[in-house]
C-alpha positions as CSV (number, residue, x, y, z in Angstrom):
1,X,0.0,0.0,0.0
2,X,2.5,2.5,0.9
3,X,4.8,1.9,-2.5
4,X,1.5,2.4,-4.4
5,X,0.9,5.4,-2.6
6,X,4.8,6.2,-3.7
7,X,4.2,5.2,-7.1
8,X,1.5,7.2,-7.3
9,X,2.8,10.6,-5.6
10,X,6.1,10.4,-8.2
11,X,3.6,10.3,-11.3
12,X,1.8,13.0,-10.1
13,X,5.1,15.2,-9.6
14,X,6.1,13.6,-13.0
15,X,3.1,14.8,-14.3
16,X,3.4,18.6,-12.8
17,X,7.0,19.1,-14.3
18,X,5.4,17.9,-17.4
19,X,2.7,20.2,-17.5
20,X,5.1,23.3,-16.8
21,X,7.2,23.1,-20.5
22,X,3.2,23.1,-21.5
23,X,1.9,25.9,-20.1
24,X,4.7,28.0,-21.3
25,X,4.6,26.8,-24.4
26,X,1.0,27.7,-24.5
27,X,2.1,31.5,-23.3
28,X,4.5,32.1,-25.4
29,X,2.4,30.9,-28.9
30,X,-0.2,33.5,-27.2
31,X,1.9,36.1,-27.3
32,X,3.3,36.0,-30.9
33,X,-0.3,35.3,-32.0
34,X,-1.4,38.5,-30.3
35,X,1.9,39.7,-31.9
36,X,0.5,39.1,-35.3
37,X,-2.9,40.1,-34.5
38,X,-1.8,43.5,-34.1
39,X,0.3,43.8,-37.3
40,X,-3.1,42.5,-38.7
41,X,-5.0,45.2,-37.5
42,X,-2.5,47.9,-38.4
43,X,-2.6,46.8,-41.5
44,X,-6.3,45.9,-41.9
45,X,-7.0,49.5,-40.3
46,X,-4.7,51.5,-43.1
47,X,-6.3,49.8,-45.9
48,X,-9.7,50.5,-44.9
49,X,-8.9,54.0,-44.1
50,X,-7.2,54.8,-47.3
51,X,-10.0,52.8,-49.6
52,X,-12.6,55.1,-47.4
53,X,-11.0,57.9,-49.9
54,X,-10.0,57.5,-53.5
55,X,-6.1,56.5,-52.9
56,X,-5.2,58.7,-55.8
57,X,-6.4,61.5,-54.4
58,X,-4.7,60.7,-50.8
59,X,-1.3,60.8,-52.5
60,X,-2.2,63.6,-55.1
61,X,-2.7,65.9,-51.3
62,X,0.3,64.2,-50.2
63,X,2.5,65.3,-53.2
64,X,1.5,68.7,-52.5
65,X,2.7,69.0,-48.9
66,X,5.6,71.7,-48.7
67,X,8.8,69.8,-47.3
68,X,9.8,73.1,-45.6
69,X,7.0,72.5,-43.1
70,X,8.0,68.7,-42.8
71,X,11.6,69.5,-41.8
72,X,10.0,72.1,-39.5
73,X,8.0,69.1,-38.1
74,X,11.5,66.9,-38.1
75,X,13.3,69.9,-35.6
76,X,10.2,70.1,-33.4
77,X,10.6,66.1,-33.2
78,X,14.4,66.8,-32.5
79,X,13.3,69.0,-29.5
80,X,10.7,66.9,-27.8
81,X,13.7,64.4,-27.5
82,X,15.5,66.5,-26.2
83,X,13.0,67.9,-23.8
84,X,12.0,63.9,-22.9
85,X,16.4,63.2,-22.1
86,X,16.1,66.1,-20.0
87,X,13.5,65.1,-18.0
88,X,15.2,62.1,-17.7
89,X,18.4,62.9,-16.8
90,X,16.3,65.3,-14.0
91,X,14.6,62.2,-12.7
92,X,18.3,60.7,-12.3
93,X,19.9,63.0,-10.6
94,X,17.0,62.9,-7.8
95,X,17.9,59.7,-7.5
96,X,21.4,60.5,-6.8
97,X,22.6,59.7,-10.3
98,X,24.6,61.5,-13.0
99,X,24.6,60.5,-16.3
100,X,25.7,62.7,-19.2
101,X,23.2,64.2,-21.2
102,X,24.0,62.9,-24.4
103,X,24.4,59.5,-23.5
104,X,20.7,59.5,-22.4
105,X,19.5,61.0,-25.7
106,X,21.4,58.7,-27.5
107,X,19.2,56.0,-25.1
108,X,15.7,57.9,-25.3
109,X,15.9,58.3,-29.0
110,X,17.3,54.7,-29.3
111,X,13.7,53.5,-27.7
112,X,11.8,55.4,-30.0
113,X,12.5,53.0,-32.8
114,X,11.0,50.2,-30.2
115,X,7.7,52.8,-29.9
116,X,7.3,53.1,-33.6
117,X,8.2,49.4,-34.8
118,X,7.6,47.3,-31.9
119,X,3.6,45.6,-30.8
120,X,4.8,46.8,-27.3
121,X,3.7,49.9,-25.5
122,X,6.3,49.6,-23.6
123,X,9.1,48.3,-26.0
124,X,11.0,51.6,-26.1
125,X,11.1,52.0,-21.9
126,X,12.1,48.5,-21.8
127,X,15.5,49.5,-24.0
128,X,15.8,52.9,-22.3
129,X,15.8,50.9,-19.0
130,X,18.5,48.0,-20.7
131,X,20.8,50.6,-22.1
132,X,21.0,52.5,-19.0
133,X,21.8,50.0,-16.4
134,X,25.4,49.3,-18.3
135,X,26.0,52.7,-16.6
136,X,26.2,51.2,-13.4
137,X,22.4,52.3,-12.5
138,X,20.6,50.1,-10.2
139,X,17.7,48.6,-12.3
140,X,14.9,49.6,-9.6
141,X,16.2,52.9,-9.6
142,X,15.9,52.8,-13.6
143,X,12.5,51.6,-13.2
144,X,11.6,54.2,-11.2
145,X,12.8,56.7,-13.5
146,X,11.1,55.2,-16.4
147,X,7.8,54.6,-14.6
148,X,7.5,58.6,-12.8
149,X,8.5,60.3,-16.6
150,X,5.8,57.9,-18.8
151,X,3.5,59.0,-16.0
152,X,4.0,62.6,-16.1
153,X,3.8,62.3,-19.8
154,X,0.3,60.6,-19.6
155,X,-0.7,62.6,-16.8
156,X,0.4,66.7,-18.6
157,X,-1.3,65.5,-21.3
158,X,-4.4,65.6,-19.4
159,X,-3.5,68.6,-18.0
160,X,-3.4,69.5,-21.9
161,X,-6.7,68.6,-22.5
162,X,-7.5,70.6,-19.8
163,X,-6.4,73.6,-20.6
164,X,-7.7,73.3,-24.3
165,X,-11.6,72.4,-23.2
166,X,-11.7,75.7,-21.1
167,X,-10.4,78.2,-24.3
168,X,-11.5,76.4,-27.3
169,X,-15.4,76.4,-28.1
170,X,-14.9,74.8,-31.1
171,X,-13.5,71.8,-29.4
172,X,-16.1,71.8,-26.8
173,X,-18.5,71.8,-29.6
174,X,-17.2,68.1,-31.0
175,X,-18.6,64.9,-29.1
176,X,-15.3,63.3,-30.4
177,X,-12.6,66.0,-29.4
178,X,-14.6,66.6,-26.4
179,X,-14.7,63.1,-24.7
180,X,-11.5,62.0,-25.0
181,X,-10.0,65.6,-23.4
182,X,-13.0,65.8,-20.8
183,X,-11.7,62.0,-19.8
184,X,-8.2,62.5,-20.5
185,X,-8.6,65.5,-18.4
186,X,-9.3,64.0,-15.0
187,X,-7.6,60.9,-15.3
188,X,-4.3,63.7,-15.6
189,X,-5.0,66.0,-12.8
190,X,-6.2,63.4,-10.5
191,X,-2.6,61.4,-11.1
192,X,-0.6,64.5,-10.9
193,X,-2.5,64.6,-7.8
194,X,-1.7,61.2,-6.6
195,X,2.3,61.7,-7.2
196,X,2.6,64.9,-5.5
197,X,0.8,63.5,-2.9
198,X,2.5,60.5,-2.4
199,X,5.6,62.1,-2.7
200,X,5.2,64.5,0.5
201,X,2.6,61.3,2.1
202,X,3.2,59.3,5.2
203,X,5.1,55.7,4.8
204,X,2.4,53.4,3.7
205,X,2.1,50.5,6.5
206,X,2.8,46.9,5.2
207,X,-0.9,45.1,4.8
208,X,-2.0,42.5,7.2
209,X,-1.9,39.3,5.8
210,X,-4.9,37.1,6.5
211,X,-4.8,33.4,6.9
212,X,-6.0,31.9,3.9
213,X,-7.4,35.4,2.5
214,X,-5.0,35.9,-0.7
215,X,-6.1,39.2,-2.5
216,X,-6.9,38.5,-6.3
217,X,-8.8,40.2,-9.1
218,X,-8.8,43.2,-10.4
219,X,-9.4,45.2,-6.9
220,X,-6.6,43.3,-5.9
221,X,-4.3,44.0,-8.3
222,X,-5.5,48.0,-8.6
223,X,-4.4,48.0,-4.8
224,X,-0.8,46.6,-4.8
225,X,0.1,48.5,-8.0
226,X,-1.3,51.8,-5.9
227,X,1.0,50.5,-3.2
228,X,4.2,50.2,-5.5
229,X,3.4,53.7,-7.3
230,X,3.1,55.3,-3.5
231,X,6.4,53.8,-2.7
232,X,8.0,55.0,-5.8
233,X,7.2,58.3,-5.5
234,X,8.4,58.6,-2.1
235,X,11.5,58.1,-3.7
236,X,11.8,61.9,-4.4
237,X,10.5,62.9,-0.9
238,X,14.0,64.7,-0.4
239,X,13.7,66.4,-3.2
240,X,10.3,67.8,-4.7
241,X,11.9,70.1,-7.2
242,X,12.6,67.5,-9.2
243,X,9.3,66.6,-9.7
244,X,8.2,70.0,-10.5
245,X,10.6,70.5,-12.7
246,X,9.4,67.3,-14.5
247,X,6.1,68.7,-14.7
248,X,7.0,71.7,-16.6
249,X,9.1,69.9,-18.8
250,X,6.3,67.6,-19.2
251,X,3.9,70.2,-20.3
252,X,6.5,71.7,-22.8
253,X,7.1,68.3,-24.5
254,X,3.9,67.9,-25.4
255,X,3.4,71.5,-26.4
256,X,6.4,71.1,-28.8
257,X,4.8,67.9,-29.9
258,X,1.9,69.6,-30.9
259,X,4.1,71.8,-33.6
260,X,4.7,68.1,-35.1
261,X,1.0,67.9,-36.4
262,X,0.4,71.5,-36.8
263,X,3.3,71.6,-39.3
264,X,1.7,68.7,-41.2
265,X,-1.6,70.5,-41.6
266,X,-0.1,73.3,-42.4
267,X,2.1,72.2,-45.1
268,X,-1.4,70.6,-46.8
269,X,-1.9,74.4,-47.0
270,X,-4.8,74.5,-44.1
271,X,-4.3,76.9,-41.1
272,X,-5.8,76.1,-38.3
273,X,-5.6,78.0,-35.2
274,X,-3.3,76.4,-32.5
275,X,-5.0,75.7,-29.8
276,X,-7.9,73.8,-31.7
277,X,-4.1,71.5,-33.2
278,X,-3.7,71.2,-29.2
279,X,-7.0,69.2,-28.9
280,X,-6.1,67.1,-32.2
281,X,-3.0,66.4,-30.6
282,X,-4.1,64.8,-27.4
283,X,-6.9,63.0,-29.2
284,X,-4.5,61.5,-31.1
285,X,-2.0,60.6,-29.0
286,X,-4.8,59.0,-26.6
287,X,-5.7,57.0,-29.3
288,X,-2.2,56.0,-30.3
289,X,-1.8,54.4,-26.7
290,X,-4.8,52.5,-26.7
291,X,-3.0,48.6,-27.4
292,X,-4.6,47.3,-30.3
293,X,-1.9,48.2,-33.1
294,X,1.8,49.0,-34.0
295,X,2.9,52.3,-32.2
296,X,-0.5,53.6,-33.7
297,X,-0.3,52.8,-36.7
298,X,-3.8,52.9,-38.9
299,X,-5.8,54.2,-35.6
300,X,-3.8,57.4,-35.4
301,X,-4.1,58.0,-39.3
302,X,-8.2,57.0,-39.3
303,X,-8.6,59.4,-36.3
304,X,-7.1,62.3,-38.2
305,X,-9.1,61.7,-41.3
306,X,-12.1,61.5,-39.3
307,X,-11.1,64.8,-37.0
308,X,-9.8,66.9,-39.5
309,X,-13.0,67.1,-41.2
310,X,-15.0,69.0,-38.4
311,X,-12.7,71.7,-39.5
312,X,-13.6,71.5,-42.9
313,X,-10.3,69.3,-44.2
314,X,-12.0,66.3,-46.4
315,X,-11.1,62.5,-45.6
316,X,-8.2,62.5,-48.2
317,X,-6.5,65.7,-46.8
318,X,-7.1,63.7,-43.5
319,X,-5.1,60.9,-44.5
320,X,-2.1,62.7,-46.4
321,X,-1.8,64.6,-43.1
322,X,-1.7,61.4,-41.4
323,X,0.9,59.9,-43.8
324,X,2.9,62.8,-43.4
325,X,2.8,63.1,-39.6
326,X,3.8,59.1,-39.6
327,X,6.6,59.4,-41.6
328,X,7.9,62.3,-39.6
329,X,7.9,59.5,-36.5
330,X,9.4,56.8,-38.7
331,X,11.9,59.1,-40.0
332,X,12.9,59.6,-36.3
333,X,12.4,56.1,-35.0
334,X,15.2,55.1,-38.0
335,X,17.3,57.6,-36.6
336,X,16.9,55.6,-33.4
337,X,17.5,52.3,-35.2
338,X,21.1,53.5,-36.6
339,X,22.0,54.1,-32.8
340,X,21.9,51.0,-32.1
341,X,24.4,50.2,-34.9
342,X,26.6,52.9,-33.5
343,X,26.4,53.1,-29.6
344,X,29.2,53.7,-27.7
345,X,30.8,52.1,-25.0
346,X,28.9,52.7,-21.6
347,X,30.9,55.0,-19.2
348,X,30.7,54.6,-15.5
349,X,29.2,57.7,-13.4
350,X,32.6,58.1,-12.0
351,X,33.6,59.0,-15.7
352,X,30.2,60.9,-16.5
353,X,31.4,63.2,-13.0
354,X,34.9,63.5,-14.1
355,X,33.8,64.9,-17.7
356,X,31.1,67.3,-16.4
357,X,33.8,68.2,-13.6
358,X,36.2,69.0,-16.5
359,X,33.5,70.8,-18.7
């Protein structure tokens, strides 16, 4: 009886250590199909946007776009990168961290071609936060970087949204401008909000652990990420400048970023004023983050066409502005792609000081 009962336990542990090769497999086959899915629906959604229109006529506005106003897009693209390194490098030093700034624009430009060519959300972050630990940085410390900047980005952008509801009538007049700013809106000033607060907050106490109790779902989860966030601001509780200082470079990126768009509708030859671009802008880049595509791709250039005509631009103009805005961002993210061909050894921050103490 008691070798049975052996027999039996070992096929049962066989049969877990078995299973676990399984379930893997199964994970990682769900993840390059979702992978693919999202290729498939970047593509699916640029062919239905551009047979919408006559194609002809989408490259015919397209021809006619003035390249002065596209390399006027490319230098505002050049200063949001710089404006995002900054930020960065800000963030850094906070943390009691010096890296040089032009190793880290090297690094934020470098994850741009992850953003633009990459299913991930995240994929650009991710080799930010790879690159930057061969510089001796502590990877929770390059988390936390990562993590308070893509939250100040989401959260000004709100702020953004904001500001443009309360002086533009004309966007307050669109159902399609106005919801995503109106929503956009509070989700932003409630988290700037949270991390100011949580940055000057008490020490969150550790939570009881119950017998048996283990918390799960998605109240569970919403809770322990709140927890980590809290913690992670308190990171800067020596040092709140920082974080202001993040904000208003924060707000400036995206104001920058808003000269990228407004350059591609005005080299179509429309003129539209700028704050009614403002509230393009943060539509569109609240529908680029939405995680169905390719860095956008397809729903940013449906939502212009479909914008652009409550100011009077028809559905082709839409979509040449569209084309034109995403080659400005591919143009960039290549930029970011040849870094990686050409990236230079990583320095230690004893090296970084010693430059900056010789600069």
């Amino acid at each position: 009886m008691v070798i049975d009962e052996m027999d039996m336990n070992e096929r049962e542990a066989t049969s877990e250590v078995d299973d676990q090769p399984t379930e893997a497999g199964e994970g990682k086959s769900r993840r390059w199909m979702l992978t693919a899915l999202r290729y498939v629906i970047a593509l699916a959604l640029i062919a239905f946007f551009l047979l919408r229109s006559d194609p002809r006529e989408i490259l015919a506005n397209f021809a006619t776009i003035n390249p002065v106003w596209l390399v006027g897009a490319l230098a505002a693209m050049a200063v949001t990168l710089c404006l995002g390194a900054l930020r960065w490098k800000l963030l850094l030093s906070g943390l009691g961290h010096q890296v040089g700034f032009w190793a880290l624009l090297r690094l934020w430009l470098m994850g741009y071609f992850f953003d633009n060519f990459l299913p991930s959300n995240i994929g650009g972050d991710v080799a930010r936060g790879y690159g930057l630990t061969r510089y001796r940085v502590p990877l929770a410390e390059v988390a936390t970087s990562l993590v308070i900047g893509r939250l100040f980005g989401f959260f000004t952008l709100g702020v953004w949204g904001a500001i443009v509801l309360a002086i533009s009538a004309e966007i307050r007049s669109s159902a399609m401008l106005a919801t995503p700013n109106i929503v956009g809106a509070v989700v932003g000033l409630l988290g700037l909000a949270f991390l100011f607060v949580a940055t000057m907050g008490k020490q969150l106490p550790e939570p009881a652990a119950r017998e048996g109790v283990a918390p799960s779902g998605l109240i569970g989860k919403v809770k322990r990420g709140a927890r980590k966030l809290w913690r992670t601001c308190r990171s800067y509780r020596e040092c709140p400048k920082v974080l202001v200082a993040c904000f208003g470079l924060s707000m400036g990126v995206w104001l920058v970023d808003t000269c990228i768009l407004y350059s591609c509708i005005g080299g179509l030859g429309s003129a539209l004023p700028y704050q009614h671009v403002i509230g393009l802008n943060t539509t569109l880049n609240w529908a680029g983050a939405l995680p169905i595509s390719v860095g956008g791709l397809g729903v940013q250039e449906g939502t212009l066409s479909v914008l652009l005509q409550h100011f009077g631009i028809a559905s082709a103009g839409g979509m040449a502005v569209g084309l034109a805005y995403r080659s400005v961002r591919w143009t960039t993210g290549l930029c970011g792609g040849i870094t990686l061909c050409f990236g230079d050894r990583a320095k230690t921050q004893d090296e970084v000081r010693a430059e900056e103490a010789t600069e």
